[in-house]
N, C-alpha and C positions, 0 to 999 in steps of 0.2 A: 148736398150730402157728401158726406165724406166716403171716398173709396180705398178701401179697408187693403194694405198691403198683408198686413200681419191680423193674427187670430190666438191670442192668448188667454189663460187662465188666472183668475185672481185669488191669491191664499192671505188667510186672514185667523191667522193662528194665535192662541192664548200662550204666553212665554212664562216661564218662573223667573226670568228679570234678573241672572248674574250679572253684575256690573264691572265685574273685575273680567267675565269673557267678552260682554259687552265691548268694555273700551280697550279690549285686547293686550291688560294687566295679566291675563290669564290665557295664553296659547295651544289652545288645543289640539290635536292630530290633525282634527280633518281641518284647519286652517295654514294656507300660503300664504307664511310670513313675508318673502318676496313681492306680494302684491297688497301688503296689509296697508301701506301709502296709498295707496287708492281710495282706503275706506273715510267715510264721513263724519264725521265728531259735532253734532247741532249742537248738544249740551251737555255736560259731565259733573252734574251737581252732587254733594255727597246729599245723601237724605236725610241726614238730621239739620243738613245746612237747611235744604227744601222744608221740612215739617216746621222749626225757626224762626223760616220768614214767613210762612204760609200761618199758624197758627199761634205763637207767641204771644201777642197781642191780645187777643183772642180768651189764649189759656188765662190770664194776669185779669180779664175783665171776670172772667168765671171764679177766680181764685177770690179776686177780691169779695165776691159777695158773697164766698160760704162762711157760715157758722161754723161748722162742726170741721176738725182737722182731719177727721179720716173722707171726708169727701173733697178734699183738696189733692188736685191734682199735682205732681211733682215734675214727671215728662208725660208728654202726650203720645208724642211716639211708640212708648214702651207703653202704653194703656192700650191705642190698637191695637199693637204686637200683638199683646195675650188676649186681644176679645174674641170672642165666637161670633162676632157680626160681621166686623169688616178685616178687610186685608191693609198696611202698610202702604200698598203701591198694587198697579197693574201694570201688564206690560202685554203688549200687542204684537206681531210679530207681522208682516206686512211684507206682501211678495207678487210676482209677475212670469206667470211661464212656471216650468220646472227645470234642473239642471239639464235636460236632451236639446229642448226648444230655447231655452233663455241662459245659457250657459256664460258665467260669468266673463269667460275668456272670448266671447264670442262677440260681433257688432251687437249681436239683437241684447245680448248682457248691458253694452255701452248704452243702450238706447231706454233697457229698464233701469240703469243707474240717474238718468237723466228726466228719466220721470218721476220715477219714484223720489227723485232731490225736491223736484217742482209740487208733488204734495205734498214733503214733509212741510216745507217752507210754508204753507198756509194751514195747518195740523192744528198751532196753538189758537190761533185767532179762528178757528170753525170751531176751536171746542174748550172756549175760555173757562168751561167750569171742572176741565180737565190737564192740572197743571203738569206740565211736564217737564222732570227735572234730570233724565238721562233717554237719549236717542243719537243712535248709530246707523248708520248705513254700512252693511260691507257686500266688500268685491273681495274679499279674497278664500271666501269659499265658495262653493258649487255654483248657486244659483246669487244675483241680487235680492239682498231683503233689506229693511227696515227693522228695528228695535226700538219701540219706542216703552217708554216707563214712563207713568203718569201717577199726581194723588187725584182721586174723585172729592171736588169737596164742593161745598154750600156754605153763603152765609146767611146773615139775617134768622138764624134757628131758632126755634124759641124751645128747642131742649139741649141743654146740654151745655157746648162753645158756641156760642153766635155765628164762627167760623166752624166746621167741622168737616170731619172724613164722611162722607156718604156715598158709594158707588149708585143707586138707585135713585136718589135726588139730583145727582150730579146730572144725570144723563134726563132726569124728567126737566131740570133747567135748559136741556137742550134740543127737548120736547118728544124725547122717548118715553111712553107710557106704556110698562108691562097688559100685555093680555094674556094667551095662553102659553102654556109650559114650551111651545116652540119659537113661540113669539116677545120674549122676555125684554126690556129694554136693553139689554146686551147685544141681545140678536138683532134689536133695529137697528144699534148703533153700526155694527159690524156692515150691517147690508148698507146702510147710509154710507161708509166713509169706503166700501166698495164699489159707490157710485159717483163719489168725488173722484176716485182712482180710474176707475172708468175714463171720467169726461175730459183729464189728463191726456188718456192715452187716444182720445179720440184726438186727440191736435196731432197726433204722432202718426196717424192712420193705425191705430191698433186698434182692431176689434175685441172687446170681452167677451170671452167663448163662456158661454155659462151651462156646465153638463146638463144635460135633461130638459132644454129649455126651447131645440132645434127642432123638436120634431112636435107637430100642434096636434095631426090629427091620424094619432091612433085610435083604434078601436077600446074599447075598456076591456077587453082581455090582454088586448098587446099592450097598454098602457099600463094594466097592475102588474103584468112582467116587466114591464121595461124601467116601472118602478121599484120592484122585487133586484132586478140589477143591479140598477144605479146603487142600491142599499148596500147591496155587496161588494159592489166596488168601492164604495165610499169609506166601508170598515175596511177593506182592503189596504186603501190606501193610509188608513188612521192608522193601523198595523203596521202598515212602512217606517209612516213618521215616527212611530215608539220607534220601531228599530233603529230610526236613525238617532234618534234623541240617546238611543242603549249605545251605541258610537261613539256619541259625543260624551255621556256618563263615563266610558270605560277608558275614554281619552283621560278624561280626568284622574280618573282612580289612577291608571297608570302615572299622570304626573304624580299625583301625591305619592305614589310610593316612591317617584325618584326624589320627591323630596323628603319624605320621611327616612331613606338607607342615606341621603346627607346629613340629616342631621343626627342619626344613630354613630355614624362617621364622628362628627362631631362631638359629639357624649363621650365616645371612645377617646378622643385625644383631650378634652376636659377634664375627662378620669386620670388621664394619666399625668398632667400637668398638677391635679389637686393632689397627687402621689406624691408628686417629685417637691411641689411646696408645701405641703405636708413632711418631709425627708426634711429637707432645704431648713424649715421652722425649726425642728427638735437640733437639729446640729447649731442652729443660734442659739439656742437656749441653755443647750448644756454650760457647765458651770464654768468649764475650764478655759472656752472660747473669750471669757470675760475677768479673767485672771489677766490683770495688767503686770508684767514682767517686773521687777524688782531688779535695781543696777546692782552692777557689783560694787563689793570693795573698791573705795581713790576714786570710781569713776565718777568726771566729770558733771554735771548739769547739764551741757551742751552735747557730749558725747552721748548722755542717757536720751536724751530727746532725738536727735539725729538716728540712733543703731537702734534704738530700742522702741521708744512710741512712737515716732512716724511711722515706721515700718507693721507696727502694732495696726494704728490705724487707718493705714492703708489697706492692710488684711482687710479690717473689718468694713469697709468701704467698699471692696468688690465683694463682698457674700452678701453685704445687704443689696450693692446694687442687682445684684442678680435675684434675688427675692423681690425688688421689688417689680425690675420687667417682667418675671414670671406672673407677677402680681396682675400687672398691668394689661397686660397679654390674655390672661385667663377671665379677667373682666368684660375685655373687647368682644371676647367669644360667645362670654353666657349674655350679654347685651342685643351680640346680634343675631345669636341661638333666641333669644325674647321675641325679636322683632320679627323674627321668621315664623315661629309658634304661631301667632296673633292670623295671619292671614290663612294657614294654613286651617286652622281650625274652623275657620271660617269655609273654607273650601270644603272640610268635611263633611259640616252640616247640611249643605247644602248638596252634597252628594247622598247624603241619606234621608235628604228629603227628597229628594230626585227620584231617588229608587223606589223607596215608598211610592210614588206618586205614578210611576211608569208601569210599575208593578199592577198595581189599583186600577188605573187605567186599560191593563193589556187583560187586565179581569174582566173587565166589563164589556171590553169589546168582542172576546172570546166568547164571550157570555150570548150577547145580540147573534151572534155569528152563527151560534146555535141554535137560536131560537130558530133563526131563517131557515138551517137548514132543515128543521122540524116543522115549519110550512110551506117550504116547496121541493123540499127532498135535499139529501145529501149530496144524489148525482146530481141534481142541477144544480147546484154551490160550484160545486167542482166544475161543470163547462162552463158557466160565466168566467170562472179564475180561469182556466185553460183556454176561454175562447182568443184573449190577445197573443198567446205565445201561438195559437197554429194558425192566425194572421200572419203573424211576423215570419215564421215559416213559410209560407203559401208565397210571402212577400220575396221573401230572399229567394225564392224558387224561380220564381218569375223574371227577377232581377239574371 
């Protein structure tokens, strides 16, 4: 038997899957860029490269045998997008401890970085019908986690692609069969690759401390309190994680607007260069600019080229050259004003799905949070949340 030095908790969180903070293209507040060299890079695939190689084949066999043109598929990717059944991708979020106990900068940090490397590395071959085309490990926020992004797929169908997106088939190929609403093939999944992560950490001497699992023989009054707790504590803590998730949101919002007052920056000196070649154009144009000078009287051939049209053309030689670096210059700008737009907008959406989604979320748990305290009172709500801070004081007292 293993004798357990350490006693940790396993988090096994659902992620919206940015790939741009993912592979730290996108630098948030709460990230130490100083320690971002630590973090781990498995795979960095774009997703239409993954949908491509994964489905391609696949699309071209289904294609070929339609009749009809409106049942031919053009991308596949953009058909999941907009279905109402599946998702694009999933992403898992995969942790050890919390930042007090497992804190990034700490040994016991160094020792969940080293476990949590040793699951990922067997991740794909435990879950071959779960492809996975971006996961990161980082160190350079609070706690060690995992990022992993996967497509769920199946082949062999006989509706649809032969190959396709399925989350529910995917995970029955890996012998999770839903039963009831708490027990969904999601939920086995989650518990199963919390017991791979487990058997990890039992090589390490870590014991998995699993809440509410320590104590066998209560009474059934103290048992439906003690499960009436853990309920509250558990929204409790779901409440934290929005919170922190509203952190890591307003991280964001904040960068967009640094980048948004850049590029209004930008617009602004845009404006002003289209002014000035705009000014710059009408003074080429006018007539007069293009009136070639007539010699005098006796004067030479040689002397009228020399005094008179070299000089001519020379003028005209520095106004155009400078219309055209203004030219050239103002193109550079709105190019890479383009190229900045593109991600940018991308970051948007995904902050307003965020919010949506945090929002919706802090709904619901507000929601449970109530019901509790409308069966077993509002003061009891309140001393389970209060019971850990007059520990912590009892403790520091003591201390």
């Amino acid at each position: 038997m293993n004798e357990y030095h350490l006693s940790r908790t396993i988090s096994a969180m659902l992620g919206k899957g940015n790939q741009n903070h993912n592979s730290r293209k996108f630098i948030a507040n709460n990230v130490d860029p100083s320690r971002t060299s630590q973090n781990i890079e498995y795979i960095n695939m774009n997703i239409h490269t993954a949908y491509y190689q994964l489905f391609d084949e696949a699309l071209q066999r289904y294609n070929a045998k339609q009749k009809r043109k409106d049942r031919v598929i053009k991308d596949y990717y953009n058909k999941i997008r907009t279905s109402k059944q599946e998702k694009t991708f999933h992403e898992v979020i995969i942790q050890i401890g919390n930042c007090k106990d497992t804190n990034a900068r700490s040994p016991e940090g160094e020792l969940a970085k080293i476990i949590l490397d040793e699951y990922m590395k067997n991740f794909q071959k435990r879950n071959p019908s779960l492809f996975v085309f971006s996961a990161h490990l980082h160190m350079d926020e609070e706690t060690p986690h995992l990022h992993i992004d996967f497509i769920p797929f199946i082949t062999n169908s006989k509706r649809g692609l032969d190959t396709r997106v399925s989350l529910k088939q995917a995970l029955a190929q890996l012998g999770f069969k839903g039963g009831s609403r708490s027990n969904t093939e999601w939920n086995q999944w989650i518990a199963s690759e919390k017991q791979e992560l487990s058997k990890v950490m039992e090589k390490y001497n870590i014991h998995w401390f699993q809440l509410g699992t320590h104590e066998k023989h209560l009474s059934v009054l103290n048992y439906e309190k003690k499960q009436r707790e853990e309920e509250v504590k558990s929204l409790t803590d779901s409440i934290s994680y929005l919170s922190l998730q509203k952190d890591h949101l307003d991280s964001y919002i904040e960068s967009s607007e640094k980048q948004y007052a850049k590029i209004e920056s930008k617009l602004y000196e845009i404006k002003d260069n289209e002014q000035e070649l705009y000014r710059m154009t009408n003074e080429i144009n006018k007539e007069e600019l293009w009136e070639i000078p007539q010699p005098t009287k006796l004067m030479s051939a040689k002397t009228y080229l020399n005094k008179i049209i070299e000089p001519y053309i020379n003028k005209l030689r520095k106004i155009i050259d400078v219309v055209i670096t203004k030219y050239n210059r103002l193109y550079r700008e709105v190019k890479q004003l383009n190229e900045e737009i593109g991600p940018l907008r991308g970051t948007i959406n995904y902050l307003q799905r965020e919010n949506g989604f945090l929002t919706h979320e802090n709904m619901k748990l507000q929601n449970q949070l109530n019901k509790l305290k409308k069966v077993i009172g509002r003061k009891e709500v309140e001393r389970i949340l209060e019971e850990p801070i007059r520990k912590k004081k009892t403790h520091d007292r003591e201390r």
